[in-house]
C-alpha positions as CSV (number, residue, x, y, z in Angstrom):
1,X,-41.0,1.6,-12.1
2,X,-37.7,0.7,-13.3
3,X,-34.9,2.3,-11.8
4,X,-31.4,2.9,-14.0
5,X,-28.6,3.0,-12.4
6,X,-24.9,3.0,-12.0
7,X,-23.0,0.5,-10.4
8,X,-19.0,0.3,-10.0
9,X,-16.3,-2.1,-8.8
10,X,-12.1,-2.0,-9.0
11,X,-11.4,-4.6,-11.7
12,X,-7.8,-4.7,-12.1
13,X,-4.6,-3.9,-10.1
14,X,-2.0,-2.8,-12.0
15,X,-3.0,-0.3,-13.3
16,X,-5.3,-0.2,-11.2
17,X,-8.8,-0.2,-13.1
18,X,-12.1,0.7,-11.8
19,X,-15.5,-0.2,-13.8
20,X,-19.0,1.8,-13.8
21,X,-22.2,0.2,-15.9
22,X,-24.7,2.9,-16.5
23,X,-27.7,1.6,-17.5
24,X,-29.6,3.1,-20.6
25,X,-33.4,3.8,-19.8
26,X,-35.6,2.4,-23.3
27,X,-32.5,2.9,-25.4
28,X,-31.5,6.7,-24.3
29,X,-27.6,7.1,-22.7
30,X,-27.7,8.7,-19.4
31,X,-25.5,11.9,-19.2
32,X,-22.9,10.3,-17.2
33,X,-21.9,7.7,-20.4
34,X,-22.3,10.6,-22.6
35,X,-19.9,12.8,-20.7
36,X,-17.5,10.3,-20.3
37,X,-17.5,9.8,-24.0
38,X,-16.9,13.0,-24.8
39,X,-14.3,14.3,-21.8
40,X,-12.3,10.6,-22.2
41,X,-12.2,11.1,-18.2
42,X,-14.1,11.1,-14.9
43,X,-14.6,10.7,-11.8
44,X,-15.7,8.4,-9.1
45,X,-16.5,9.4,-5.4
46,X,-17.1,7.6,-2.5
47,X,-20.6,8.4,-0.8
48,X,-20.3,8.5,2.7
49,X,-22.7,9.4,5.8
50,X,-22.1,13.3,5.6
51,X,-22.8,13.6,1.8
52,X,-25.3,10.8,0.9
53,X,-28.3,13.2,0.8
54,X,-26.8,15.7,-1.4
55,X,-25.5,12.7,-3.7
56,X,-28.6,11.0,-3.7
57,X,-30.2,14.7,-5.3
58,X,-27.9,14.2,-7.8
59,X,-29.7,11.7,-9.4
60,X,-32.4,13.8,-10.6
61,X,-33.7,13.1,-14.1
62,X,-32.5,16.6,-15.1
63,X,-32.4,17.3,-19.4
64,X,-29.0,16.9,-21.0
65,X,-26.6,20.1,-19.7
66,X,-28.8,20.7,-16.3
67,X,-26.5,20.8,-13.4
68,X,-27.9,18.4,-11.1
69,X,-24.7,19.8,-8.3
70,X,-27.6,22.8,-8.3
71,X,-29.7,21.2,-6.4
72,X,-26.9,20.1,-3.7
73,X,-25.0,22.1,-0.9
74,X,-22.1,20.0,-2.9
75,X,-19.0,22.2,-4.6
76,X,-16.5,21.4,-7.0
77,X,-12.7,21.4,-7.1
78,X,-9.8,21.2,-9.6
79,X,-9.0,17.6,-10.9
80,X,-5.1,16.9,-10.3
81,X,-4.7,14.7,-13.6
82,X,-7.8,15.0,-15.5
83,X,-10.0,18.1,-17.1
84,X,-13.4,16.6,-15.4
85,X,-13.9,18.2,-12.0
86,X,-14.0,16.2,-9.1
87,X,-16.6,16.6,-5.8
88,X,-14.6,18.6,-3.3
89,X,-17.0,17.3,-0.2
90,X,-16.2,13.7,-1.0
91,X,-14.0,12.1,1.7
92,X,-12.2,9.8,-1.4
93,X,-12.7,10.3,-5.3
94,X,-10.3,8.9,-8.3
95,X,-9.7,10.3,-11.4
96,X,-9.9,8.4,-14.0
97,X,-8.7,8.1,-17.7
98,X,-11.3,6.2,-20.1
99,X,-10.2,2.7,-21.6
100,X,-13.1,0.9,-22.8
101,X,-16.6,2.0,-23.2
102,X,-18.9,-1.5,-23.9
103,X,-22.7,-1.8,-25.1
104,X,-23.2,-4.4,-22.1
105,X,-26.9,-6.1,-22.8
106,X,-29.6,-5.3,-25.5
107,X,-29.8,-1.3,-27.1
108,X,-32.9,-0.2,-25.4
109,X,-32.4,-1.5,-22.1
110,X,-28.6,-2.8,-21.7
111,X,-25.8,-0.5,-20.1
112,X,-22.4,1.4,-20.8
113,X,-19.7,-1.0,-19.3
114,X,-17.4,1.9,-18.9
115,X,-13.8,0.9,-17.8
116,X,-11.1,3.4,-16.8
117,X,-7.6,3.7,-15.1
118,X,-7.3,5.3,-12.3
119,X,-4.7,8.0,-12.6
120,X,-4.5,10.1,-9.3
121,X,-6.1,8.7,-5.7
122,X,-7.6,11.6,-3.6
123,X,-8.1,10.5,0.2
124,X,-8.9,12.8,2.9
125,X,-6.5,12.8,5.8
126,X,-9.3,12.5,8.3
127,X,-9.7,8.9,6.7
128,X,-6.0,7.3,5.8
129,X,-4.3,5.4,8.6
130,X,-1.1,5.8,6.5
131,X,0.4,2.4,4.4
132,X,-2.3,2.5,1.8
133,X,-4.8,2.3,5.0
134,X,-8.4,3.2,4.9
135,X,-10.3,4.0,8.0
136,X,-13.4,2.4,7.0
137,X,-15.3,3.5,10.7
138,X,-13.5,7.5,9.8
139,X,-14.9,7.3,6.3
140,X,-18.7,6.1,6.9
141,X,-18.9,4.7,3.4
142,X,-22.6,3.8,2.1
143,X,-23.6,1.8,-0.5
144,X,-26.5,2.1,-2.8
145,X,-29.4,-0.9,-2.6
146,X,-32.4,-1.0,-5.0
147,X,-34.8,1.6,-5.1
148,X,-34.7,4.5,-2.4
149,X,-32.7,2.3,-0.2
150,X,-28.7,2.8,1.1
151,X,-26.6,0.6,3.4
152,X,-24.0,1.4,6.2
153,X,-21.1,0.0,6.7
154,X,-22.1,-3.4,9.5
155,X,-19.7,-4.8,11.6
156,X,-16.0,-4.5,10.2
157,X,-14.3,-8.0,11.0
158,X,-10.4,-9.3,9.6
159,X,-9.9,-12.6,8.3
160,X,-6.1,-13.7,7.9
161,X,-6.1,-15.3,4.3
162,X,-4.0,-18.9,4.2
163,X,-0.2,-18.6,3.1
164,X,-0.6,-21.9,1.5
């Protein structure tokens, strides 16, 4: 079984840009390229520890227009900058404006490359340290592996990057 999914990374700094590839399943868009397309916003959340079940029920193979935020104890809130609602349980989301959508791969089974500026940062208090600070061991961030599998955070360690 092939699993399609969406994967995202910051690309750029100023602006700062953020990238999401949403992979097509035998040529048909998932919902999420679609809506972007239309709206010419979104956003992205970070999962965490305390929301990863709900999130990972949103990823339901619902048809086109079918909530999948029914299924979830998950509610949504107001976006600052943007018309597409954001997740209000998510400890940091972005809003984002669309800049590029690209056909990434071939039609059937290739991706949406979609890459977007990141208009308004939304960080939960319990998380920022303050001086553009994260508290990655406060936030709890997971990542998504292949198939049904997630990661936690591992040791957090600091490197002090060479002057010359």
């Amino acid at each position: 079984m092939q699993h399609h999914l969406v994967f995202f990374n910051i690309v750029n700094n100023h602006p700062p840009m953020i990238a999401i590839a949403v992979q097509r399943a035998g040529g048909k868009r998932k919902d999420t390229a679609l809506n972007i397309e239309r709206t010419g916003d979104f956003v992205v959340h970070i999962t965490d520890e305390d929301n990863v079940q709900d999130i990972n029920e949103t990823a339901a193979p619902l048809a086109y227009g079918d909530s999948e935020l029914s299924r979830t104890e998950l509610s949504l809130l107001t976006s600052t900058t943007i018309k597409t609602p954001g997740i209000k349980d998510a400890k940091m989301r972005f809003e984002c404006k669309l800049s590029q959508m690209i056909l990434i791969g071939d039609v059937l089974d290739g991706a949406d490359l979609i890459i977007g500026e990141i208009v308004t940062y939304h960080i939960d208090d319990s998380i920022y340290e303050g001086n553009f600070k994260i508290n990655p061991h406060a936030l709890q961030a997971v990542s998504r592996l292949a198939g049904n599998d997630y990661a936690k955070l591992g040791g957090i360690f600091t490197i002090k990057r060479p002057e010359k």
